[in-house]
VMD Tcl script that draws the C-alpha trace (Angstrom):
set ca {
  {-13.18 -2.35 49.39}
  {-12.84 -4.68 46.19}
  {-14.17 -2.62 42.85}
  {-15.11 -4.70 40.09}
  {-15.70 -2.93 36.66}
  {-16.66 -3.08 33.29}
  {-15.45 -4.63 29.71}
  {-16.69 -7.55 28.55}
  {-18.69 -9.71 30.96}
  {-17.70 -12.85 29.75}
  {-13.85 -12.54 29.46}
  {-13.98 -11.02 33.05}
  {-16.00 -13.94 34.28}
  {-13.10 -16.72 32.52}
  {-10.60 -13.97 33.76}
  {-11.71 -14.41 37.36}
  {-12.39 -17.36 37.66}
  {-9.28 -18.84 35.70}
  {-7.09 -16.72 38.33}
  {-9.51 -17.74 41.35}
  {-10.49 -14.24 41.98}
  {-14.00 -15.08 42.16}
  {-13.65 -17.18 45.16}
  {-11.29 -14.69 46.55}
  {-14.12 -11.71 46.29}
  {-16.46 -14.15 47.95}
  {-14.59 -15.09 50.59}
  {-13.73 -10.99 51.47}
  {-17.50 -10.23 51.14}
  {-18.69 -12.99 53.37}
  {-16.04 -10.94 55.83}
  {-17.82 -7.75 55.65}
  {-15.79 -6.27 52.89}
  {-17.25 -3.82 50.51}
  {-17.95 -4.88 47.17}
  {-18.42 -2.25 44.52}
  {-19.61 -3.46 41.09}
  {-20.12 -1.61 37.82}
  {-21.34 -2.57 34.32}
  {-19.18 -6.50 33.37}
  {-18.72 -6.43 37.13}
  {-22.36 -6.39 38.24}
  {-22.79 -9.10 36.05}
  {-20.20 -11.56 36.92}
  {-21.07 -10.74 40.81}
  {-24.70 -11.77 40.58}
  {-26.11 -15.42 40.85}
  {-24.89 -16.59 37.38}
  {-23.91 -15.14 34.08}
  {-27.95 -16.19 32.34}
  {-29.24 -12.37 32.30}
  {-26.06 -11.76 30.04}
  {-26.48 -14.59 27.95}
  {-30.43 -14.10 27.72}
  {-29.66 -10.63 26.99}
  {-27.38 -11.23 24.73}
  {-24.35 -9.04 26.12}
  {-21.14 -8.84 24.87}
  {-22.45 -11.12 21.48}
  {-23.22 -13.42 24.27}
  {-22.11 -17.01 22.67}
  {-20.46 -15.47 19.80}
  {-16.80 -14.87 20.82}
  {-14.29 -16.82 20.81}
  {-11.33 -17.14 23.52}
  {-8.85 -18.34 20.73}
  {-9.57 -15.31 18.31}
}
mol new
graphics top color blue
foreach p $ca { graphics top sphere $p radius 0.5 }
foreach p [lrange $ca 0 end-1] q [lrange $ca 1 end] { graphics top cylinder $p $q radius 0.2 }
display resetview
């Protein structure tokens, strides 16, 4: 079972995907292993990060990695 929380959405999608974990979780789900998502995790395990960014979530746009 892989257990993705929460935090902010957009630093855990850079996170993930910076460190390859994204492909990682994809690969193990495609397997049959359990994926459990909460909060920032449902986000960054759905199609694309757009409902955040539409939605405005975690000032969506408005961070910046260098600050």
């Amino acid at each position: 079972m892989i257990i993705i929380t929460g935090g902010n959405s957009w630093i855990l999608h850079l996170v993930m995907m910076k460190r390859g974990y994204g492909s990682i979780v994809k690969d193990a789900v495609k397997r049959g292993v359990v994926l459990a998502t909460q909060s920032a995790g449902s986000i960054v395990a759905g199609k694309s990060m757009q409902w955040a960014h539409i939605k405005r979530a975690d000032n969506a746009g408005v961070w910046n990695v260098f600050d």
